[in-house]
ChimeraX commands (.cxc) that place a marker at each C-alpha (Angstrom):
marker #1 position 89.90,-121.48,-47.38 radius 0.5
marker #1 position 90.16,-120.50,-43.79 radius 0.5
marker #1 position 91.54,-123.21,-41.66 radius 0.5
marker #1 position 90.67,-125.34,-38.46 radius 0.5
marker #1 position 93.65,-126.32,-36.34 radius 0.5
marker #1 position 94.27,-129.09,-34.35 radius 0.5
marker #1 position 97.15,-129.11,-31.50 radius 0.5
marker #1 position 98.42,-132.20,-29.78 radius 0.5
marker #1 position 101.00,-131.84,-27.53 radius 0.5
marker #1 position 103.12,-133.35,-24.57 radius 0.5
marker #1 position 102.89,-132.44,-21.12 radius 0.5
marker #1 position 105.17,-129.10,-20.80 radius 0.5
marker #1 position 106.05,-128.66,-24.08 radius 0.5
marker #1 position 103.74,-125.17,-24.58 radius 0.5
marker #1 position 101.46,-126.65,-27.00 radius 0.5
marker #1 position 98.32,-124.49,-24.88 radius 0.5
marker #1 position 100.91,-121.28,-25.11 radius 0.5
marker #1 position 101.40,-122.04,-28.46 radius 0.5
marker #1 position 97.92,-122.61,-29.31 radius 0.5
marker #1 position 96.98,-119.88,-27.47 radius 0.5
marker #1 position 99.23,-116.76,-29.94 radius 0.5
marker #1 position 98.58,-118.94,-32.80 radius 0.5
marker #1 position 94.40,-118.09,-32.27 radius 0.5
marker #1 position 95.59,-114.91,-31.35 radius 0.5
marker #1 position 97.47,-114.60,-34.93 radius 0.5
marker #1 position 94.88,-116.13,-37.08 radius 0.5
marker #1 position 92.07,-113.69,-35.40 radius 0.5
marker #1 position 90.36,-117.05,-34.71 radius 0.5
marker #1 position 88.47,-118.72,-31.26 radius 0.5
marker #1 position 90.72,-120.69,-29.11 radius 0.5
marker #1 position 89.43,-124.35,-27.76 radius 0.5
marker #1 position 91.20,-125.81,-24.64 radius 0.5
marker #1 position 89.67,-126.57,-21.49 radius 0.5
marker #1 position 86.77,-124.25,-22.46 radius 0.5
marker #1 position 85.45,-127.09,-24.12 radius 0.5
marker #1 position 84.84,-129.26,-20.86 radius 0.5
marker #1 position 82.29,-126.22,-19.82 radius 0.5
marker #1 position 80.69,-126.43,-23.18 radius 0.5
marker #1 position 80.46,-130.56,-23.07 radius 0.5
marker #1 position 79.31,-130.49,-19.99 radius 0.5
marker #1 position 76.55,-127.62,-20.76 radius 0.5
marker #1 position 75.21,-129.58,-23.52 radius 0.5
marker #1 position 75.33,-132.74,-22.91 radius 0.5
marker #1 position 74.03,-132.46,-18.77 radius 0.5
marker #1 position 76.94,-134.14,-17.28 radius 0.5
marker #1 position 78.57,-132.35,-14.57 radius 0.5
marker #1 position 81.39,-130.19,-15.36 radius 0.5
marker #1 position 83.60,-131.52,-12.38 radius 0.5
marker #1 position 83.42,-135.71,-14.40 radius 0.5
marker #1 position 84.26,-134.09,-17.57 radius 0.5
marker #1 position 87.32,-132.40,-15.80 radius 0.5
marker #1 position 88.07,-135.17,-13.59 radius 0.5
marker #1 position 88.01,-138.10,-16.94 radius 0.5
marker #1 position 90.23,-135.09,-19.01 radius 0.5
marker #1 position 91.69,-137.25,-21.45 radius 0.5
marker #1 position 91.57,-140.39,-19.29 radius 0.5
marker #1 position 90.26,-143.93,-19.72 radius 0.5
marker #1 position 88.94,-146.63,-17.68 radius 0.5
marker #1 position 88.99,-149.33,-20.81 radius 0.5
marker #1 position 89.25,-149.50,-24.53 radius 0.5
marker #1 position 86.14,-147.97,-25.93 radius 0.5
marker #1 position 86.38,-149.37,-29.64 radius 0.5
marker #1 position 87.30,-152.81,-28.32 radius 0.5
marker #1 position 84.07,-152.90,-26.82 radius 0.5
marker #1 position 82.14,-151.68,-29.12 radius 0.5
marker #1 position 83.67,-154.16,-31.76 radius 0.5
marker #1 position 83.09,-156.87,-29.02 radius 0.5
marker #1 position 79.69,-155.94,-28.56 radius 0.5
marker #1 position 80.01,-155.30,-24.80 radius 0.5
marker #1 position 77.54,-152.01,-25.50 radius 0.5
marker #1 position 74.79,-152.82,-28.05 radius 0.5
marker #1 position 73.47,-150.20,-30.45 radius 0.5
marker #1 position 69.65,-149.84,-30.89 radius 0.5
marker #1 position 67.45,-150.28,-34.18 radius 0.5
marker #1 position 67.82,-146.91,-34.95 radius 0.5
marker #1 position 71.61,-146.27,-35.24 radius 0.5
marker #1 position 72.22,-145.03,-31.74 radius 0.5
marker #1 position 74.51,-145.70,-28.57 radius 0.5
marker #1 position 72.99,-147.70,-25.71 radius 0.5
marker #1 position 72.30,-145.13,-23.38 radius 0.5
marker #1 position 73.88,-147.18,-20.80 radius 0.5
marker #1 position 77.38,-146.44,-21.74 radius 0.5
marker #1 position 79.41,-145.70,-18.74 radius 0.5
marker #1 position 79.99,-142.59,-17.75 radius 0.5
marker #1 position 83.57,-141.69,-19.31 radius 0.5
marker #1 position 82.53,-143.19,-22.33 radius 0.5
marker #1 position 79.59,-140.73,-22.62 radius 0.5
marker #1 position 82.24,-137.62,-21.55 radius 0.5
marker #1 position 84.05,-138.68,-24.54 radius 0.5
marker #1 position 81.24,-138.76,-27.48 radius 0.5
marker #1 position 79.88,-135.17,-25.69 radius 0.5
marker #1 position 83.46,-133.80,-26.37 radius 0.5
marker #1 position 83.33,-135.63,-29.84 radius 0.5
marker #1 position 80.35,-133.61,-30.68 radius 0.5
marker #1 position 81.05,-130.40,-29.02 radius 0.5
marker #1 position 84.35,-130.57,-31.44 radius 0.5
marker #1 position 82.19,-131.41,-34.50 radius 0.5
marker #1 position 79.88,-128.17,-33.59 radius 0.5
marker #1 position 82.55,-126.02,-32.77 radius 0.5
marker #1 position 84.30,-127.17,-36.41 radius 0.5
marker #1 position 81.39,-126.81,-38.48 radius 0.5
marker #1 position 80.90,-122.68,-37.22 radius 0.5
marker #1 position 84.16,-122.05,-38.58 radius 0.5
marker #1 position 88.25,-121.73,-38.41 radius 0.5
marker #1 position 89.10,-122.40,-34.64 radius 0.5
marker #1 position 92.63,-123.43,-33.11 radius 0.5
marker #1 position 91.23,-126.65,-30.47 radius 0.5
marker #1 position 94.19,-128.14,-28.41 radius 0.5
marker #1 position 94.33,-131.80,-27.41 radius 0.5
marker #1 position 91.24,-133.96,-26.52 radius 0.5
marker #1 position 91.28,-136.10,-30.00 radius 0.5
marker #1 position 90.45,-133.18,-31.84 radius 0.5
marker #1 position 92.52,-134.44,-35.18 radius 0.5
marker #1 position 90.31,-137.58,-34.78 radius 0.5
marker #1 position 87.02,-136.09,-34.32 radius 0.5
marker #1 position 87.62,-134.21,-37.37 radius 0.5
marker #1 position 89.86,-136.16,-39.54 radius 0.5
marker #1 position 87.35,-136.44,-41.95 radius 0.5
marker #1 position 86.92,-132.72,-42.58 radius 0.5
marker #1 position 88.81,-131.30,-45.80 radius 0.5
marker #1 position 90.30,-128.03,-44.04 radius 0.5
marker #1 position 92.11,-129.19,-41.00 radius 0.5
marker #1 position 95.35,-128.76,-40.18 radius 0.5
marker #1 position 96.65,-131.10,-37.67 radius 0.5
marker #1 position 100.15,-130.56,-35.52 radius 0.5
marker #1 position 102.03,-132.10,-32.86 radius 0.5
marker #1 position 104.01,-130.60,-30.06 radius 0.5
marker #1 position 106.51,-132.24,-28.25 radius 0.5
marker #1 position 109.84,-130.72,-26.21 radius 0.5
marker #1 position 112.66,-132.66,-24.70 radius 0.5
marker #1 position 112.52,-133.41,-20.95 radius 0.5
marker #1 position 115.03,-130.55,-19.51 radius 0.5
marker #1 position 112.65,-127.92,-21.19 radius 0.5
marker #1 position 109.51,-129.33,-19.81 radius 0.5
marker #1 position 110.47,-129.80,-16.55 radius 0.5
marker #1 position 111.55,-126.33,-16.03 radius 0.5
marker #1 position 108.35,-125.43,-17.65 radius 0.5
marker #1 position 105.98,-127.36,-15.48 radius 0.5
marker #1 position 108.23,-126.32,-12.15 radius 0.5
marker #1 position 106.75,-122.65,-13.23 radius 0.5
marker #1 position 103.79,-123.87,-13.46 radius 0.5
marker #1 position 102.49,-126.25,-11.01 radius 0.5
marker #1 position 103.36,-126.75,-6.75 radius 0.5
marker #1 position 105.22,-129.88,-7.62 radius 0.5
marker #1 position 108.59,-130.83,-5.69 radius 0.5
marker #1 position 111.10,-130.81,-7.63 radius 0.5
marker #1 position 112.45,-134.92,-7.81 radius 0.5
marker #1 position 108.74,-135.51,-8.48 radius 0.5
marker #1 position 108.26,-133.47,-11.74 radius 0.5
marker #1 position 109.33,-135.87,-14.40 radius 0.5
marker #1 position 107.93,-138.67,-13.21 radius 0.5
marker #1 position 104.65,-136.39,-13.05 radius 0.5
marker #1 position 105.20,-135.17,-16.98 radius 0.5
marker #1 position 105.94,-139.32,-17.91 radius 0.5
marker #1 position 102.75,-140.09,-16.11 radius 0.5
marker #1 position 100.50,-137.11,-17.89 radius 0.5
marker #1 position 101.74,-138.08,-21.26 radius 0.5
marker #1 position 100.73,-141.61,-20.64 radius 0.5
marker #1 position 97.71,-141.08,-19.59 radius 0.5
marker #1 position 97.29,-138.60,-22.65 radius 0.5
marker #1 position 98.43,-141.80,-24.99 radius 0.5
marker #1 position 96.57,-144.33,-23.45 radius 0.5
marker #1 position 93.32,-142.08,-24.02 radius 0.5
marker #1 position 94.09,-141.21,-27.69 radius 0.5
marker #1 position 94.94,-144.97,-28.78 radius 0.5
marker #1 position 91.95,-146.10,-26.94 radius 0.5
marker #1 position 89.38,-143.66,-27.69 radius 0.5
marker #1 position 90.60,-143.71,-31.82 radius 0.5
marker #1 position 92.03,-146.01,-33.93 radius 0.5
marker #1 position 95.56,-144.40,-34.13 radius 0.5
marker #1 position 98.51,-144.17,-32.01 radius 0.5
marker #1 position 99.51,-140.98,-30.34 radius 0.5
marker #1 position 102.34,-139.18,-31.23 radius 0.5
marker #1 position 102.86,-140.93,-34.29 radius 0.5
marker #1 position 104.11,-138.00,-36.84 radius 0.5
marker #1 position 102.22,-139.44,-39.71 radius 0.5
marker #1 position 98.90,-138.41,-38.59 radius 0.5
marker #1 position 99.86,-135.16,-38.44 radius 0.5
marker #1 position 100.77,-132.25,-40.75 radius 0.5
marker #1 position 104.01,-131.00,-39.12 radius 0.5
marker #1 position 105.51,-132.11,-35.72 radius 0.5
marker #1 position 107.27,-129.48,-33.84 radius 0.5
marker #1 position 110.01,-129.81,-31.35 radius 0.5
marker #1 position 109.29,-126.63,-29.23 radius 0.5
marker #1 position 112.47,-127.23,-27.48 radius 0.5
marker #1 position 114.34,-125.80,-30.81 radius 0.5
marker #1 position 111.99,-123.98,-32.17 radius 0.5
marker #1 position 111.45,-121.94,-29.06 radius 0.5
marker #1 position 107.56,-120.83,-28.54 radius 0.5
marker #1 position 106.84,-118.09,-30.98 radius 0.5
marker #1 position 109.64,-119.76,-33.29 radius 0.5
marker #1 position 106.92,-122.54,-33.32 radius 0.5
marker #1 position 103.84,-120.53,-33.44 radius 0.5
marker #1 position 105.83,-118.96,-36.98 radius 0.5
marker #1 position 106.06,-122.12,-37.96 radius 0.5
marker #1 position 102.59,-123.13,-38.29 radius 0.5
marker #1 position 102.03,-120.16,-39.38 radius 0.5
marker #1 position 104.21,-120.55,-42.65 radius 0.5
marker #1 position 103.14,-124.06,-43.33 radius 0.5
marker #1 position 99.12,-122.98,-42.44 radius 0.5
marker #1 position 99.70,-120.63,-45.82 radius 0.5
marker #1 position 101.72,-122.98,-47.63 radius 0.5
marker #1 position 98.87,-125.80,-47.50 radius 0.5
marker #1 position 95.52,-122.89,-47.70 radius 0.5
marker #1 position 97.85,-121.76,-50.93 radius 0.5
marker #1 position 98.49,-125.15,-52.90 radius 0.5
marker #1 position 96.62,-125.30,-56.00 radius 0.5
marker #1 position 92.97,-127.60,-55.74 radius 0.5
marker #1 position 93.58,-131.12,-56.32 radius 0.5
marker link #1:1,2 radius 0.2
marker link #1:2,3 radius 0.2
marker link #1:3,4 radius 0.2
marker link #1:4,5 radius 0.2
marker link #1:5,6 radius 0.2
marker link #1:6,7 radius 0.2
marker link #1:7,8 radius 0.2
marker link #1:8,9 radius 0.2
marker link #1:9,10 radius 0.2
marker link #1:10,11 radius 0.2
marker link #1:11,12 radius 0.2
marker link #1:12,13 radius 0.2
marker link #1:13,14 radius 0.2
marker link #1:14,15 radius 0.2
marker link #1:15,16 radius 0.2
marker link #1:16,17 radius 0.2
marker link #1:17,18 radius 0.2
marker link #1:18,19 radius 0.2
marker link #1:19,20 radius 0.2
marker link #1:20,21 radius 0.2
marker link #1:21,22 radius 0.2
marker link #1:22,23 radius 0.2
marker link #1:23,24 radius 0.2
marker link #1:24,25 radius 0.2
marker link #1:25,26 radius 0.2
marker link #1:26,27 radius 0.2
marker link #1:27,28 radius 0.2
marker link #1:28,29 radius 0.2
marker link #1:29,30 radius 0.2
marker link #1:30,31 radius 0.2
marker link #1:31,32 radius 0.2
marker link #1:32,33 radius 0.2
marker link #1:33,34 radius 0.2
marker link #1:34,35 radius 0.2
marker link #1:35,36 radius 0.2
marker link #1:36,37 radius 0.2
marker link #1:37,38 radius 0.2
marker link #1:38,39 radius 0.2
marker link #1:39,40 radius 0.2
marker link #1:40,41 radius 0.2
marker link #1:41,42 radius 0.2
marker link #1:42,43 radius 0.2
marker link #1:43,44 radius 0.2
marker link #1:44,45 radius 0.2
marker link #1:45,46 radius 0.2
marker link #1:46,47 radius 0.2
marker link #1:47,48 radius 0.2
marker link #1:48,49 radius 0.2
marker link #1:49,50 radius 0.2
marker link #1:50,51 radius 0.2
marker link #1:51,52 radius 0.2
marker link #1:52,53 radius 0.2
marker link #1:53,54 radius 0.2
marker link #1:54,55 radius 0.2
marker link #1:55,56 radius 0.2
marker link #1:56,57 radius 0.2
marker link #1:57,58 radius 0.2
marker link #1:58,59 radius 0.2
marker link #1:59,60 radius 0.2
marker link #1:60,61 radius 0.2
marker link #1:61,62 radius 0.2
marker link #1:62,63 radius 0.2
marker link #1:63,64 radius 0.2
marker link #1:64,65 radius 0.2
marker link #1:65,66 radius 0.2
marker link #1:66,67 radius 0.2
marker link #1:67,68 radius 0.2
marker link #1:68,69 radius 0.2
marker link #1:69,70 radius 0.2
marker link #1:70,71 radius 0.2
marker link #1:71,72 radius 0.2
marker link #1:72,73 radius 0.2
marker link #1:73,74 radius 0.2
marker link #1:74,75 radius 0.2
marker link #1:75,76 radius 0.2
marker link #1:76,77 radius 0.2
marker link #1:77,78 radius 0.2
marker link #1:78,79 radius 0.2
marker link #1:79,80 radius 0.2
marker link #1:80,81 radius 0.2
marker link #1:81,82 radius 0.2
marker link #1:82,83 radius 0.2
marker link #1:83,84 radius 0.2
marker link #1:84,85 radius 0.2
marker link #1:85,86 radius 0.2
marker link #1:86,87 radius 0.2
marker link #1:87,88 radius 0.2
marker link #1:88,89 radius 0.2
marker link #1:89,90 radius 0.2
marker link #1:90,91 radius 0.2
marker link #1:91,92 radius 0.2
marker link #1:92,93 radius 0.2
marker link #1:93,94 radius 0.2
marker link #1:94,95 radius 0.2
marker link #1:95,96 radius 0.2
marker link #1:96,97 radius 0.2
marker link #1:97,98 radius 0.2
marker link #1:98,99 radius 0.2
marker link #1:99,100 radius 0.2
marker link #1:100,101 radius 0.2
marker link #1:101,102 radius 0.2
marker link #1:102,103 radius 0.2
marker link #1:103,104 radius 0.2
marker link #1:104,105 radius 0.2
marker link #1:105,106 radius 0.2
marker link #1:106,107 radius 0.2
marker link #1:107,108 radius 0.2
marker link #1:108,109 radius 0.2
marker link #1:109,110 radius 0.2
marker link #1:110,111 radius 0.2
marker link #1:111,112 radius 0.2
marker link #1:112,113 radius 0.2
marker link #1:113,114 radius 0.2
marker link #1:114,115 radius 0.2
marker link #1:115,116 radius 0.2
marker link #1:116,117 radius 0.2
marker link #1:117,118 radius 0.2
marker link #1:118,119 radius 0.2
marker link #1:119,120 radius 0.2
marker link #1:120,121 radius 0.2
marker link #1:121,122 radius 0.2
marker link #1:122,123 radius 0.2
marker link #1:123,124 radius 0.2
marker link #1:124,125 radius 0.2
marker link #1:125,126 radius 0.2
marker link #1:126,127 radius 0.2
marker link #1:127,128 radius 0.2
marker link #1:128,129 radius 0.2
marker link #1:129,130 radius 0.2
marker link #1:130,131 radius 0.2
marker link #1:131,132 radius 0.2
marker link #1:132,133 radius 0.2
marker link #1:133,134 radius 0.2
marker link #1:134,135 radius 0.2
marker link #1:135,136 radius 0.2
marker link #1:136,137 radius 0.2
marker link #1:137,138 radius 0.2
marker link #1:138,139 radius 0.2
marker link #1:139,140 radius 0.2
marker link #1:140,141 radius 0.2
marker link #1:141,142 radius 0.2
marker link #1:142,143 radius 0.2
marker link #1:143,144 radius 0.2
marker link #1:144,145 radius 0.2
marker link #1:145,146 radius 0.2
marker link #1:146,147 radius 0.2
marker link #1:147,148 radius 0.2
marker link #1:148,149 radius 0.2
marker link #1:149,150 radius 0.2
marker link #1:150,151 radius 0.2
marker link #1:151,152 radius 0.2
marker link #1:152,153 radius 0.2
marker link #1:153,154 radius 0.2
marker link #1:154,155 radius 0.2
marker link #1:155,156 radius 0.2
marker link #1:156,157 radius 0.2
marker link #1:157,158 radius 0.2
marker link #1:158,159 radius 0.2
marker link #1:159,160 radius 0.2
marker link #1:160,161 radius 0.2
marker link #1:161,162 radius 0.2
marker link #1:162,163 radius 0.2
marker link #1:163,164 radius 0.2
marker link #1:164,165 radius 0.2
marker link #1:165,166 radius 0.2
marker link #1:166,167 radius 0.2
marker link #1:167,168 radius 0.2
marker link #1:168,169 radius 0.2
marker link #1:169,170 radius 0.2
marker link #1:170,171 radius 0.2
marker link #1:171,172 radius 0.2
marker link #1:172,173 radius 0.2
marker link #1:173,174 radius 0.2
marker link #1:174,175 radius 0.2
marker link #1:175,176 radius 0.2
marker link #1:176,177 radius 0.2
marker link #1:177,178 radius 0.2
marker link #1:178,179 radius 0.2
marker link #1:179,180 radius 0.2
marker link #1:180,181 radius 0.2
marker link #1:181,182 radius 0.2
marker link #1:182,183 radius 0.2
marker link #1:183,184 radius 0.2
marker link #1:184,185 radius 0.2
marker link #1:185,186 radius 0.2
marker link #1:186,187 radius 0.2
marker link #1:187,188 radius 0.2
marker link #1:188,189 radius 0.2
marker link #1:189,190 radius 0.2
marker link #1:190,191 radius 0.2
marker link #1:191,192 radius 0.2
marker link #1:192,193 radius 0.2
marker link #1:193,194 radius 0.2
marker link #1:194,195 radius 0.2
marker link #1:195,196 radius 0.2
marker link #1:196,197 radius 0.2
marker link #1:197,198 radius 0.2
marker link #1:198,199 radius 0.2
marker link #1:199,200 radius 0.2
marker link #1:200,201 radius 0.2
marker link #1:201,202 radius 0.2
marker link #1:202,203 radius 0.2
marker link #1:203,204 radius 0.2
marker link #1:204,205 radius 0.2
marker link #1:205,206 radius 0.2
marker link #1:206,207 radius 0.2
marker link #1:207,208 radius 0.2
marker link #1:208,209 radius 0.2
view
């Protein structure tokens, strides 16, 4: 059994790095922000609102749904009239689904352990790093002054949380809906990258059932 792969990750703790040499490892296709060009090609929206509501939220999505705020048809279906980020999010939700059901894939972020926590052969893992590391991380990175940068990596992750426990029905971060957590801080990058590695053959090895 070949598996799919499902990274979540803080804001500079190398989870896209790490995603990145663990597709290259596995000889499998690597999902990041390629999959806001693919939404956004199937679904019509415009690839600049799928970027610009990246794991964002305006307002609790189930909450409405369970208050009724968006009606569902006869048939089963959405209300077409769902705003806008709402719709970004189920044309991710199905671009993961599509991308899943082709084969093993390594897909980083963007509720991609939700979307497919129903399929039998994923393998879902958390990334996180302690603050030091991903500052000096993100200062590589991005143009950002230097007093501003962990108040900028505080602010991402939020964001990142407060999409994931709106947009599902778990809470982000939390290490039991996920195979293995990984501090990349001690484990170093390709130290974590062998780490998934090991514990991808442990669980495609354990005996069925």
């Amino acid at each position: 059994m070949r598996s799919i792969i499902t990274i979540s990750r803080e804001f500079g703790s190398g989870g896209r790095e790490i995603g990145k040499k663990l597709s290259e490892k596995l000889d499998v296709p690597f999902y990041d922000k390629e999959l806001l060009e693919m939404a956004s090609k199937e679904s019509g929206i415009a690839r600049e609102l799928f970027v610009k509501n990246d794991e964002s939220y305006t307002n609790s999505f189930l909450y409405s749904l369970v208050m009724g705020n968006y009606p569902v048809s006869p048939d089963g279906r959405l209300n077409p009239e769902l705003p806008l980020n709402h719709k970004i999010f189920l044309a991710q939700f199905e671009t993961i689904k599509k991308l899943a059901e082709k084969g093993p894939c390594v897909i980083v972020g963007r509720c991609a352990d939700y979307v497919l926590k129903e399929m039998p052969n994923v393998i879902d893992f958390f990334v996180s790093g302690n603050m030091y590391d991903k500052k000096k991380r993100i200062l590589e990175r991005y143009d950002i002054e230097k007093p501003k940068v962990e108040d900028f990596i505080r602010k991402t992750d939020k964001r990142r949380a407060s999409y994931y426990n709106y947009y599902t029905d778990m809470k982000w971060g939390d290490a039991r809906n996920f195979d293995l957590c990984i501090n990349s801080s001690k484990s170093g990058i390709d130290g974590a990258v062998e780490l998934m590695m090991a514990y991808i053959n442990i669980k495609e090895n354990l005996p069925a059932g």
